[in-house]
KEKEGU-783936 format. One record per residue: residue number from 1; residue in one letter; x, y, z of N, C-alpha, C in turn. Coordinates in Angstrom, 3 decimals. Last residue first. Layout:
{r NUM, a, {X, Y, Z}, {X, Y, Z}, {X, Y, Z}}
...
END
This chain:
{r 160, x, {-0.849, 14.722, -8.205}, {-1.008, 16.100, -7.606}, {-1.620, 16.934, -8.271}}
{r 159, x, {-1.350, 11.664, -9.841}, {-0.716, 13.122, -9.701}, {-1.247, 14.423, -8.690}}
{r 158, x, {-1.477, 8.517, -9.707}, {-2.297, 10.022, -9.755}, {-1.242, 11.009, -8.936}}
{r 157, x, {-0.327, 5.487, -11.580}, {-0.669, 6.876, -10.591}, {-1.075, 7.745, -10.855}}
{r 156, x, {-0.946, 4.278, -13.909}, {-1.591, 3.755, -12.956}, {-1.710, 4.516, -11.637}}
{r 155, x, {-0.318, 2.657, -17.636}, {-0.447, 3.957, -15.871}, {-0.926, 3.546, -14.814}}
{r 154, x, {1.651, -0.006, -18.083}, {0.445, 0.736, -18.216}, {-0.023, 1.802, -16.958}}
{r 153, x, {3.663, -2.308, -18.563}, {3.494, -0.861, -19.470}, {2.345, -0.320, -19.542}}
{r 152, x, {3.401, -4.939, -18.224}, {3.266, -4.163, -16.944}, {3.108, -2.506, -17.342}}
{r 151, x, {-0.131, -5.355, -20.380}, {1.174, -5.683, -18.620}, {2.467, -5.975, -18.672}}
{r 150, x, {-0.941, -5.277, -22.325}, {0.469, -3.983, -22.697}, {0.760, -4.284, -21.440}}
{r 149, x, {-3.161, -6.899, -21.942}, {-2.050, -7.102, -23.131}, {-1.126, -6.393, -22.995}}
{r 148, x, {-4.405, -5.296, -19.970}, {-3.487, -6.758, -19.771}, {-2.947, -7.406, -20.846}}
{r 147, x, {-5.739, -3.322, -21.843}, {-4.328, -3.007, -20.412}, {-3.648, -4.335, -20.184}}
{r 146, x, {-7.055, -4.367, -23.461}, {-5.728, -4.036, -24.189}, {-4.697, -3.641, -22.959}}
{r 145, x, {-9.488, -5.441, -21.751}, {-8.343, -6.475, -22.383}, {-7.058, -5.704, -23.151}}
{r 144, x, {-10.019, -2.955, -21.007}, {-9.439, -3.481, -19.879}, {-9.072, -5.222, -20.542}}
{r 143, x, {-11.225, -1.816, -23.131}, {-9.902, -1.475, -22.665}, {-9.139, -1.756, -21.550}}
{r 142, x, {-13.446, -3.920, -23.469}, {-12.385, -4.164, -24.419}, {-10.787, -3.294, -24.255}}
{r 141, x, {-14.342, -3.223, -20.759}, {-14.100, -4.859, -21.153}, {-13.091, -4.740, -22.447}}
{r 140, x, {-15.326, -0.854, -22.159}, {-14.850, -0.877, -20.470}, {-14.086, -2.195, -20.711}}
{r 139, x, {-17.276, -1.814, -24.125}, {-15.970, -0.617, -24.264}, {-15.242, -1.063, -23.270}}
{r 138, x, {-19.312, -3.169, -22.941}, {-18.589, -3.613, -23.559}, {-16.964, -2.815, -24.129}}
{r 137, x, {-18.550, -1.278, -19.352}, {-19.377, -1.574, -20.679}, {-18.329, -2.514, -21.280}}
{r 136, x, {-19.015, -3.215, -16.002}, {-18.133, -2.870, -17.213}, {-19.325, -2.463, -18.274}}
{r 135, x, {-19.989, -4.400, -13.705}, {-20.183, -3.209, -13.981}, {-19.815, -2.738, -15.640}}
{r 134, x, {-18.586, -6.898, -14.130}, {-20.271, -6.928, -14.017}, {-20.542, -5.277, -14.456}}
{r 133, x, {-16.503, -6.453, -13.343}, {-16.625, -7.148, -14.213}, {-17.926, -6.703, -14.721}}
{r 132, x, {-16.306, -6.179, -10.742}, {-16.520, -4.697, -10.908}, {-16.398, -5.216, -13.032}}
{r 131, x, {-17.345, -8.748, -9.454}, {-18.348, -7.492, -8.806}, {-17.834, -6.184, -10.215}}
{r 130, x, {-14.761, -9.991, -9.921}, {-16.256, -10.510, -10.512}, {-17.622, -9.504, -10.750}}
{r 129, x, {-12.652, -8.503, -8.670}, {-13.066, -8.962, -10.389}, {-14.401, -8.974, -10.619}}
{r 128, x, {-14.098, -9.707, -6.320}, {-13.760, -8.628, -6.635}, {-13.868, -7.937, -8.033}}
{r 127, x, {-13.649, -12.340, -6.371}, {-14.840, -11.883, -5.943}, {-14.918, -10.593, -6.403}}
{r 126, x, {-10.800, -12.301, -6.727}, {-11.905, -13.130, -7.543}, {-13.036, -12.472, -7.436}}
{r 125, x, {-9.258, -11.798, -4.461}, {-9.388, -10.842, -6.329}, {-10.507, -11.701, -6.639}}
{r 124, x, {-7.981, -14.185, -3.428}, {-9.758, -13.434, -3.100}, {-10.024, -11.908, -3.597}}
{r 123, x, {-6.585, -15.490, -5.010}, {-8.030, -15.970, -4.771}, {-9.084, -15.296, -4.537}}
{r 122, x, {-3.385, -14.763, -6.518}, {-4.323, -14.283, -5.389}, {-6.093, -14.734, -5.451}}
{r 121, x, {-2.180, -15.796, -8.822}, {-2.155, -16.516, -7.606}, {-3.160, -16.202, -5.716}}
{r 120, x, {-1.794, -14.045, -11.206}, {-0.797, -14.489, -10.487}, {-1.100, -14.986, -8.973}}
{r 119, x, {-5.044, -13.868, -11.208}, {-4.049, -14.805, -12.238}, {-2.394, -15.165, -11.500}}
{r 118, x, {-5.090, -12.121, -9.422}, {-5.960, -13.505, -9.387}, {-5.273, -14.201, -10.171}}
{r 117, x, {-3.992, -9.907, -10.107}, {-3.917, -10.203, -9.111}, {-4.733, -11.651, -8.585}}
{r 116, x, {-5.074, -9.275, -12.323}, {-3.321, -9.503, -12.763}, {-3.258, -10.380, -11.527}}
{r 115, x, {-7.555, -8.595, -11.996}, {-7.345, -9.968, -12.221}, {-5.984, -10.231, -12.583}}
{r 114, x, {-7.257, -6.244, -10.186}, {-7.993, -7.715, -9.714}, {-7.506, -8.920, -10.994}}
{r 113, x, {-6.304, -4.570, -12.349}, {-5.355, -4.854, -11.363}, {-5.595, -6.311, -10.663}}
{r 112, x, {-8.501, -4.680, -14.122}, {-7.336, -4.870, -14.527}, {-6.181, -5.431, -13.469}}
{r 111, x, {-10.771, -3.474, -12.301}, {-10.530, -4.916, -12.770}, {-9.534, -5.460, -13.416}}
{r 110, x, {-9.304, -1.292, -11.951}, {-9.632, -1.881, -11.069}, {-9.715, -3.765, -11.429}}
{r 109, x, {-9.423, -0.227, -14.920}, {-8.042, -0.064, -13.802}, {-8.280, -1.331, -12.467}}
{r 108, x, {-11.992, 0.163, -15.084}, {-11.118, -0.685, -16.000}, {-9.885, -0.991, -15.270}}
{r 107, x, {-12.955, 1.629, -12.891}, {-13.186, 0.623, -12.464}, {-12.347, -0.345, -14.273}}
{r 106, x, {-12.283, 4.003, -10.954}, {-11.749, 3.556, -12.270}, {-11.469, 2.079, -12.192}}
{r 105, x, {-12.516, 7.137, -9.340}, {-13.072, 5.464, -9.456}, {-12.722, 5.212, -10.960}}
{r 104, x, {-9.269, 9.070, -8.487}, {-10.313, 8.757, -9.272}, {-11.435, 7.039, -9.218}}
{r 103, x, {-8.086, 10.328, -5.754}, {-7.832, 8.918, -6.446}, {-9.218, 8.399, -7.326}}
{r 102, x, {-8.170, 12.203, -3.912}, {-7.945, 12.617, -5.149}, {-7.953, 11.320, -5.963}}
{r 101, x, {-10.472, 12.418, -1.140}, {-9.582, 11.540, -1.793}, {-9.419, 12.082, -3.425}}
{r 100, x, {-11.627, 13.914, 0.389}, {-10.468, 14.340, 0.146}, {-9.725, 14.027, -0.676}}
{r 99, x, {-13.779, 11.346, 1.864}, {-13.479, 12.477, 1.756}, {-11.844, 13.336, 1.537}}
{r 98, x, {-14.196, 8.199, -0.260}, {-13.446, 8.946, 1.018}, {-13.266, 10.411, 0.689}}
{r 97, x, {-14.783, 7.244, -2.433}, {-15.655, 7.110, -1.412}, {-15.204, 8.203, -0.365}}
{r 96, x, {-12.453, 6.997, -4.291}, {-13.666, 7.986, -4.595}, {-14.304, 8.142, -3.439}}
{r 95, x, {-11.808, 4.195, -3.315}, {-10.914, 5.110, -3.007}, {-11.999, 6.561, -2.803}}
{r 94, x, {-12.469, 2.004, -5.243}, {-13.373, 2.603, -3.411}, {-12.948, 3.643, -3.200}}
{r 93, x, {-11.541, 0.701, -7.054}, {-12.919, 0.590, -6.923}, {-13.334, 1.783, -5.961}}
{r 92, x, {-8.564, 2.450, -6.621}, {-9.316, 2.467, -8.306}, {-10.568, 2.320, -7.804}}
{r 91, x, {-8.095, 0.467, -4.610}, {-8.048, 1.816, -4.628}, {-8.916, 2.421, -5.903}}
{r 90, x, {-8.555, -2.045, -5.635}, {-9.113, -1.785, -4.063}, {-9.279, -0.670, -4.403}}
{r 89, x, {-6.134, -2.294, -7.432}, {-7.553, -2.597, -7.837}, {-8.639, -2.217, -6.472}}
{r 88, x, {-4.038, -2.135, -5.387}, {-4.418, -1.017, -6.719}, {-5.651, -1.394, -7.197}}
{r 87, x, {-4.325, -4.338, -4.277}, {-4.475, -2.969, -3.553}, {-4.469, -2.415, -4.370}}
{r 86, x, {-4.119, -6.121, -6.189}, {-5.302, -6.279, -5.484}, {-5.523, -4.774, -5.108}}
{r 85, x, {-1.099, -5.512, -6.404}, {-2.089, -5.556, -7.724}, {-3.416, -5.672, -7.186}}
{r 84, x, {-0.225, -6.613, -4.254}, {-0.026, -4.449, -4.397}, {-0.998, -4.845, -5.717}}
{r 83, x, {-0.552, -8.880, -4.230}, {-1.089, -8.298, -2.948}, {-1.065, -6.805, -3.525}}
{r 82, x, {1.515, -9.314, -6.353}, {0.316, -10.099, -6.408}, {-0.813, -9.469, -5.080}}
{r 81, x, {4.388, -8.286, -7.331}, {3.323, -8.439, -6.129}, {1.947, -8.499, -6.321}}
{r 80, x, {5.274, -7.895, -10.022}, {4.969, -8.877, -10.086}, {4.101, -9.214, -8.391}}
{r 79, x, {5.846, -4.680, -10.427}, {7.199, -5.727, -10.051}, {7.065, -7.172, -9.972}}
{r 78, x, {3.181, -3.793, -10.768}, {4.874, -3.659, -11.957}, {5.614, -4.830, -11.320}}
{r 77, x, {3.149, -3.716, -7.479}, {2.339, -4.826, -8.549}, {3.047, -4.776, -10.166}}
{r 76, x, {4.904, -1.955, -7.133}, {5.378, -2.991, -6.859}, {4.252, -4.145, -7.727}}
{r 75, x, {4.031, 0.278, -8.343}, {5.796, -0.159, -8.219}, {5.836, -1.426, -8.284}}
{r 74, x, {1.242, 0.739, -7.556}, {1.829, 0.766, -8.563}, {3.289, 0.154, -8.972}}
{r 73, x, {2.462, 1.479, -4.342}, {1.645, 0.181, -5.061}, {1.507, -0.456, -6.446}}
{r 72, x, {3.255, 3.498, -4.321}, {4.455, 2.397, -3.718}, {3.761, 1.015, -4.501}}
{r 71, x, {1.066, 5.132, -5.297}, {2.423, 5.026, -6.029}, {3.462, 3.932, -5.917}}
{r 70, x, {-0.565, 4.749, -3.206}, {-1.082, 4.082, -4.539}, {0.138, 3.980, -5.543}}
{r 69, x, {0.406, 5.316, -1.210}, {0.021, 4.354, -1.405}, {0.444, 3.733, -2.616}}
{r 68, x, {0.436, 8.108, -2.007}, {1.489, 8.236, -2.098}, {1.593, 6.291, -1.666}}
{r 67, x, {-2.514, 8.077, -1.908}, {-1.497, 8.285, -3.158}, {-0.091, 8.371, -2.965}}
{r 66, x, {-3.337, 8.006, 0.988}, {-3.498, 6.715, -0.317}, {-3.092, 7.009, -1.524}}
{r 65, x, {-1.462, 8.499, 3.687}, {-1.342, 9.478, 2.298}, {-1.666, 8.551, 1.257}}
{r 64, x, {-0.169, 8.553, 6.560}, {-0.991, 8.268, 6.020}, {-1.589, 9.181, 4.402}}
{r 63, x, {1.859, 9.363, 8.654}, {2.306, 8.466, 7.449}, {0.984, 8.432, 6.506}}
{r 62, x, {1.223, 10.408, 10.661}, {1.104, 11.698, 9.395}, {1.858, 10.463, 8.577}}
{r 61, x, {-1.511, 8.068, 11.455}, {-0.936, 9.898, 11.140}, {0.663, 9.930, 11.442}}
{r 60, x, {-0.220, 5.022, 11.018}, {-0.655, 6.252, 11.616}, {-0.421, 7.330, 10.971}}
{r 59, x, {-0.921, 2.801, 8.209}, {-0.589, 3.076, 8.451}, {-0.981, 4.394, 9.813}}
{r 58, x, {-2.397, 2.703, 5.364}, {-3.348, 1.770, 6.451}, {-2.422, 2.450, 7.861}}
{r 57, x, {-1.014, 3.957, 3.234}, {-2.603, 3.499, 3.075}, {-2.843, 3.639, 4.818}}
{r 56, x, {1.593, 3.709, 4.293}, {1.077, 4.884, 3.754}, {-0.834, 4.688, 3.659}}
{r 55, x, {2.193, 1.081, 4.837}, {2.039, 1.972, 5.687}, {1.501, 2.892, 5.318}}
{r 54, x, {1.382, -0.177, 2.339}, {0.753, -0.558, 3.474}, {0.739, 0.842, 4.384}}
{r 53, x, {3.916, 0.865, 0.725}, {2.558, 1.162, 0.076}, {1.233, 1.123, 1.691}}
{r 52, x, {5.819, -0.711, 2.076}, {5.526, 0.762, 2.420}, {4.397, 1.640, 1.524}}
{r 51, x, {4.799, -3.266, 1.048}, {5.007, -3.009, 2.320}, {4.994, -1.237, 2.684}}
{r 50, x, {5.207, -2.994, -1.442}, {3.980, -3.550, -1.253}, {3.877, -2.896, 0.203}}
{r 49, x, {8.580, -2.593, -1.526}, {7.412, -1.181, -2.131}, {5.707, -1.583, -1.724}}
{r 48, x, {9.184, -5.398, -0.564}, {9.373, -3.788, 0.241}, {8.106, -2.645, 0.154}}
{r 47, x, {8.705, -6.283, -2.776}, {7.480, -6.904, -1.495}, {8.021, -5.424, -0.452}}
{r 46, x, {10.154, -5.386, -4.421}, {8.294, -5.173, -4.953}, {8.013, -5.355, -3.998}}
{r 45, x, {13.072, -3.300, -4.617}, {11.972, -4.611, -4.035}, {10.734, -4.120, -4.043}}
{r 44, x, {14.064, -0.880, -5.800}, {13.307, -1.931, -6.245}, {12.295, -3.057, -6.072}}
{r 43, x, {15.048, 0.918, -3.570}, {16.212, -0.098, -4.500}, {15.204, -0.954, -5.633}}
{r 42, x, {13.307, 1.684, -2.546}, {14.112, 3.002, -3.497}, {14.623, 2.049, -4.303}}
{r 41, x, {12.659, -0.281, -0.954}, {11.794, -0.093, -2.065}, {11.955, 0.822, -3.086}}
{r 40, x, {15.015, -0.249, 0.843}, {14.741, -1.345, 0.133}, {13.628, -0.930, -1.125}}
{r 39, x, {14.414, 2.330, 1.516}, {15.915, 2.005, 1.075}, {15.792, 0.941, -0.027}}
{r 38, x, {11.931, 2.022, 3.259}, {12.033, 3.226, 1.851}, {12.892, 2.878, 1.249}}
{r 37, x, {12.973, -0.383, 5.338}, {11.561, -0.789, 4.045}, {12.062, 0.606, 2.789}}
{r 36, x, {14.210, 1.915, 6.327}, {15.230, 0.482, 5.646}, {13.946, -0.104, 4.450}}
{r 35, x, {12.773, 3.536, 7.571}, {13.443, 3.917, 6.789}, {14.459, 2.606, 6.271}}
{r 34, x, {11.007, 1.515, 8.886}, {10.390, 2.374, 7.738}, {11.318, 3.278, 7.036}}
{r 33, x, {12.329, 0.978, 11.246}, {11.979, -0.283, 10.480}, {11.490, 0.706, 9.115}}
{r 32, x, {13.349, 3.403, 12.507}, {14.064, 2.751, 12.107}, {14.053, 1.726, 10.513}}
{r 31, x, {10.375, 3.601, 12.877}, {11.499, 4.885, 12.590}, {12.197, 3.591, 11.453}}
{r 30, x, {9.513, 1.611, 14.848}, {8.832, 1.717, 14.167}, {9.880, 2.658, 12.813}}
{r 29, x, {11.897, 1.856, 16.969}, {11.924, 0.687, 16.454}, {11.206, 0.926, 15.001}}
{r 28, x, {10.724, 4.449, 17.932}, {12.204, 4.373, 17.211}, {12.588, 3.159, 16.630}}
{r 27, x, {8.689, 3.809, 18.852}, {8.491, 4.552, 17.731}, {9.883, 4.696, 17.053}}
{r 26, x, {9.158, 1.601, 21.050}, {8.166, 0.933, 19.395}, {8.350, 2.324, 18.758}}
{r 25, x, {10.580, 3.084, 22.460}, {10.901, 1.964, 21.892}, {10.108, 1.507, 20.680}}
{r 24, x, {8.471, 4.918, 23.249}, {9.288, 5.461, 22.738}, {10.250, 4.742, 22.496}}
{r 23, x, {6.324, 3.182, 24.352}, {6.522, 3.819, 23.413}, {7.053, 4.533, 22.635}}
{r 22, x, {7.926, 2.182, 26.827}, {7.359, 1.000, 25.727}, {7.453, 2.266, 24.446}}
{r 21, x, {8.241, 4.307, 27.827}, {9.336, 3.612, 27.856}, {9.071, 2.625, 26.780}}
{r 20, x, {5.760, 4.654, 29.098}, {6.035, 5.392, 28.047}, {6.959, 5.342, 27.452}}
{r 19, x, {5.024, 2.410, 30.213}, {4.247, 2.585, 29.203}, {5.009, 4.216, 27.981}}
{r 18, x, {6.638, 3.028, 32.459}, {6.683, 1.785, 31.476}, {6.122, 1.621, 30.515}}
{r 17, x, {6.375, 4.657, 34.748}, {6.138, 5.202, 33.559}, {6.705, 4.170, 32.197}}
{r 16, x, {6.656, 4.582, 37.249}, {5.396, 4.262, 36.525}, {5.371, 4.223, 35.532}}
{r 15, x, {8.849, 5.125, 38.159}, {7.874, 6.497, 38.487}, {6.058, 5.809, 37.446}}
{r 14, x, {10.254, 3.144, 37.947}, {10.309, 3.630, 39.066}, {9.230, 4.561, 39.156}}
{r 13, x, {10.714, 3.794, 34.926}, {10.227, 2.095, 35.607}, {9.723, 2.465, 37.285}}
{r 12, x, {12.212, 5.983, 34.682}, {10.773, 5.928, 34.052}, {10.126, 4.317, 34.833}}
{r 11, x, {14.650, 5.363, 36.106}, {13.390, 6.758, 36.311}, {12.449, 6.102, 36.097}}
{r 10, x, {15.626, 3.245, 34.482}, {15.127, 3.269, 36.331}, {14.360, 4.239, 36.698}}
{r 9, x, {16.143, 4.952, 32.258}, {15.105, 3.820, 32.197}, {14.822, 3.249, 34.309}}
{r 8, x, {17.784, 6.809, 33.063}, {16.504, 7.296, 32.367}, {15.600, 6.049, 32.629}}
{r 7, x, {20.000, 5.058, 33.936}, {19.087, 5.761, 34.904}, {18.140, 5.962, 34.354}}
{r 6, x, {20.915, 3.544, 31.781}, {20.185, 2.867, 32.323}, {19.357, 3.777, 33.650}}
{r 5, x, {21.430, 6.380, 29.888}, {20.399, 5.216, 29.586}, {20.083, 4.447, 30.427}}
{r 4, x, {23.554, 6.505, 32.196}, {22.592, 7.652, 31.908}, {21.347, 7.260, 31.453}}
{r 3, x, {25.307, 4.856, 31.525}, {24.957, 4.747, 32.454}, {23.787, 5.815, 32.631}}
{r 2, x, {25.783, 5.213, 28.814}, {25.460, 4.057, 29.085}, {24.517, 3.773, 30.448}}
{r 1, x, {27.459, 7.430, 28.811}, {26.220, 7.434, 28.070}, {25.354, 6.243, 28.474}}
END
């Protein structure tokens, strides 16, 4: 088997083909690395679940799915990630924008998430906060002080 792997790879080096040798190393590397992140974020980890929230958002075709994002994201800002609480507040403000997107604008949600996400240590929530703050009614402002009273016990995915 060994020796077979090193011909395939003298083929492909020999015929030019190093580039495709590269890529079929980064996609089994890529494979690999995204089913241990799912393991780890099945298990709980918030910076895991932040992380495969990433791929799913920002990630290549056919990983790409901002609710199935928004779910890893949800998890993990629950879990105290300070980066997945921004990205849930990101999604909530903008999401609406994009064609297809089932992810309602929900801007109590949004500023809720921005400032879990400023308070625990993130800076550039601030600006953010600030922008969808502004928008609020006084209503909007008073159910986005009872969501950060009931943190972390509060919805936050979208359903099918």
């Amino acid at each position: 088997m060994k020796v077979l792997s090193i011909l395939t790879i003298l083929v492909l080096v020999l015929t030019g083909c190093v580039e495709t040798l590269y890529d079929i190393s980064h996609k089994a590397k890529k494979l690999g690395n995204s089913e241990m992140l799912k393991t780890k974020a099945l298990g709980g980890d918030a910076e895991a679940q932040y992380h495969l929230g990433k791929l799913y958002c920002c990630g290549e075709t056919p990983e790409f799915d901002n609710v199935e994002a928004l779910r890893w994201w949800c998890k993990s800002a629950k879990g105290g990630q300070r980066d997945a609480m921004y990205e849930v507040g990101k999604l909530y403000e903008t999401s609406h924008k994009y064609k297809g997107s089932i992810i309602p604008r929900n801007n109590v949600f949004a500023y809720t998430y921005y400032k879990k996400s400023y308070d625990n240590g993130n800076d550039k929530a601030q600006e953010s906060m600030d922008r969808v703050y502004k928008e609020l009614s006084k209503d909007d402002k008073d159910n986005a002080t009872y969501l950060l009273e009931q943190w972390p016990v509060i919805g936050c995915e979208v359903t099918r």
